[in-house]
C-alpha positions in Angstrom: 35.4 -3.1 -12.3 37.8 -0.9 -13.9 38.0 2.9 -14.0 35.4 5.1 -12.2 33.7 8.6 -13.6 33.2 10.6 -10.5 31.7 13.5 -11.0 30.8 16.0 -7.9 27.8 18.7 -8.3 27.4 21.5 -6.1 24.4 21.8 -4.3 22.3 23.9 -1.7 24.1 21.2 0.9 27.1 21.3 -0.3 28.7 18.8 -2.5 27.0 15.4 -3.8 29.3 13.0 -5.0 28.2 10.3 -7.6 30.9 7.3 -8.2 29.5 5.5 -12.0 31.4 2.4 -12.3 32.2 1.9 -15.5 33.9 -1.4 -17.7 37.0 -1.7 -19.9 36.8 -1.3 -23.4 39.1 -4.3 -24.2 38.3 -7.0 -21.2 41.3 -9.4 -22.5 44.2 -6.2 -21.9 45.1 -6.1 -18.5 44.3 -2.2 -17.3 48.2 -0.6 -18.5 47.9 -2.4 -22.0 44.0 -0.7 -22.7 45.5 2.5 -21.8 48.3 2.3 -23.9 46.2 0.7 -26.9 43.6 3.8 -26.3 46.6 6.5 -25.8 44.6 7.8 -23.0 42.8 6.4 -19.9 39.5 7.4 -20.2 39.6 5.9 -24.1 40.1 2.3 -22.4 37.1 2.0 -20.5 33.4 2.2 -22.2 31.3 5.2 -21.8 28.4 4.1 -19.8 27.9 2.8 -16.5 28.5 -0.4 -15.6 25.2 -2.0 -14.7 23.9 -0.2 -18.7 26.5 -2.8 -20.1 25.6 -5.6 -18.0 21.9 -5.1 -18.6 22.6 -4.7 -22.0 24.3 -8.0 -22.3 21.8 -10.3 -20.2 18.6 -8.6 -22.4 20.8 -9.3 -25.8 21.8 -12.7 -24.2 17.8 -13.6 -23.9 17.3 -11.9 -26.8 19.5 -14.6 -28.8 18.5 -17.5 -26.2 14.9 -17.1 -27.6 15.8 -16.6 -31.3 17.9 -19.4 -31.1 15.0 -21.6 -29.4 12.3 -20.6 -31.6 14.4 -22.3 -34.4 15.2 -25.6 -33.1 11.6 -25.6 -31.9 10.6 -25.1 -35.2 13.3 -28.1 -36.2 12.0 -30.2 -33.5 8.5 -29.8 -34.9 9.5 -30.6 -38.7 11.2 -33.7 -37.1 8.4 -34.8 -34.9 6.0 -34.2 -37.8 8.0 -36.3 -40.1 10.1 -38.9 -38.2 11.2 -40.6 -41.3 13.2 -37.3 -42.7 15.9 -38.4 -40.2 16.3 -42.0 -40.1 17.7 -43.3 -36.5 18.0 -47.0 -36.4 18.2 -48.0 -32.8 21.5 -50.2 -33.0 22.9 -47.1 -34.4 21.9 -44.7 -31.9 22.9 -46.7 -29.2 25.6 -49.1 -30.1 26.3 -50.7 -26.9 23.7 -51.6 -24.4 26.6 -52.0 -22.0 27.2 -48.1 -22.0 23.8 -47.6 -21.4 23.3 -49.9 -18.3 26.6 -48.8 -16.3 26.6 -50.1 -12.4 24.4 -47.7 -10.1 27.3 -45.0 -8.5 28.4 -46.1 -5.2 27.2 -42.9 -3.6 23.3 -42.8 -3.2 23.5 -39.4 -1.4 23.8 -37.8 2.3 20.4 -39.4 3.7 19.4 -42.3 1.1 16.5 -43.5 3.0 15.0 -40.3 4.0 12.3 -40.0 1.2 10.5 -43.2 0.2 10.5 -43.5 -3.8 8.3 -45.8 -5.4 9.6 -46.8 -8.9 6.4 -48.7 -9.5 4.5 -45.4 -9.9 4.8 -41.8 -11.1 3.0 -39.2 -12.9 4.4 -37.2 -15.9 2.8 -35.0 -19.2 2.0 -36.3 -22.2 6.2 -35.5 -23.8 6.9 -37.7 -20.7 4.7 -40.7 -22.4 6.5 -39.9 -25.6 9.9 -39.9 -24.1 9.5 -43.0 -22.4 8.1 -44.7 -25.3 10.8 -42.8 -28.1 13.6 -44.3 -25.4 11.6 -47.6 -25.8 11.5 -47.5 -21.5 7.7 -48.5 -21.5 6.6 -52.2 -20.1 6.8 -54.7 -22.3 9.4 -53.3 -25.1 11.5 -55.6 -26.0 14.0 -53.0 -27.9 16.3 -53.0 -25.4 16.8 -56.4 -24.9 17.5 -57.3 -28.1 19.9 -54.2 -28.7 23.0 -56.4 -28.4 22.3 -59.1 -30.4 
């Protein structure tokens, strides 16, 4: 944080004194270039307390997060409604079936025997089913096999 407004009020007790915290105007100048951009000190900072800019920025932030998910949600729907407007040959997608099946990591964690896993079971939603099947992962497809060839 940069420069602080303090601002002191009289009252019946005596004085109250209220720090507001406040950001720079130009966050890439360090603290003497801002104040001789803005001629004066209180011109380098911005006018409003500190956690009014942060809120500000993490509710325009989600603001654009959403906007910007609405519309590939609405491009994911086109796609999925149409699967031959994009055309995505498998050899293509994945050329090499070697960069797909790298070696397991050496490192299987802190405590690798501490939870049993069954591969040979699991539960998901219905995108899981069509994930499985779109990265031809199910039983029996043969898609990967032949990838190479």
């Amino acid at each position: 944080m940069g420069y602080s407004d303090i601002s002191v009020e009289r009252t019946i007790l005596g004085a109250l004194l209220e720090v507001r915290w406040t950001l720079p105007l130009m966050p890439a100048l360090s603290e003497a270039e801002a104040w001789h951009a803005a001629s004066e000190m209180r011109a380098s900072q911005l006018h409003e307390q500190a956690t009014t800019t942060l809120g500000g920025l993490v509710h325009a932030t989600a603001a654009l997060v959403d906007q910007d998910a609405s519309a590939l949600l609405s491009l994911w729907r086109t796609r999925r409604d149409a699967p031959d407007l994009l055309p995505q040959p498998l050899k293509v997608q994945w050329p090499s079936v070697e960069a797909v099946r790298a070696p397991v990591p050496p490192f299987r964690g802190f405590a690798p025997d501490e939870t049993a896993f069954r591969i040979d079971q699991t539960s998901t939603g219905p995108d899981g089913i069509k994930r499985l099947k779109a990265a031809a992962a199910t039983a029996g497809d043969s898609r990967w096999h032949n990838m190479a060839e």
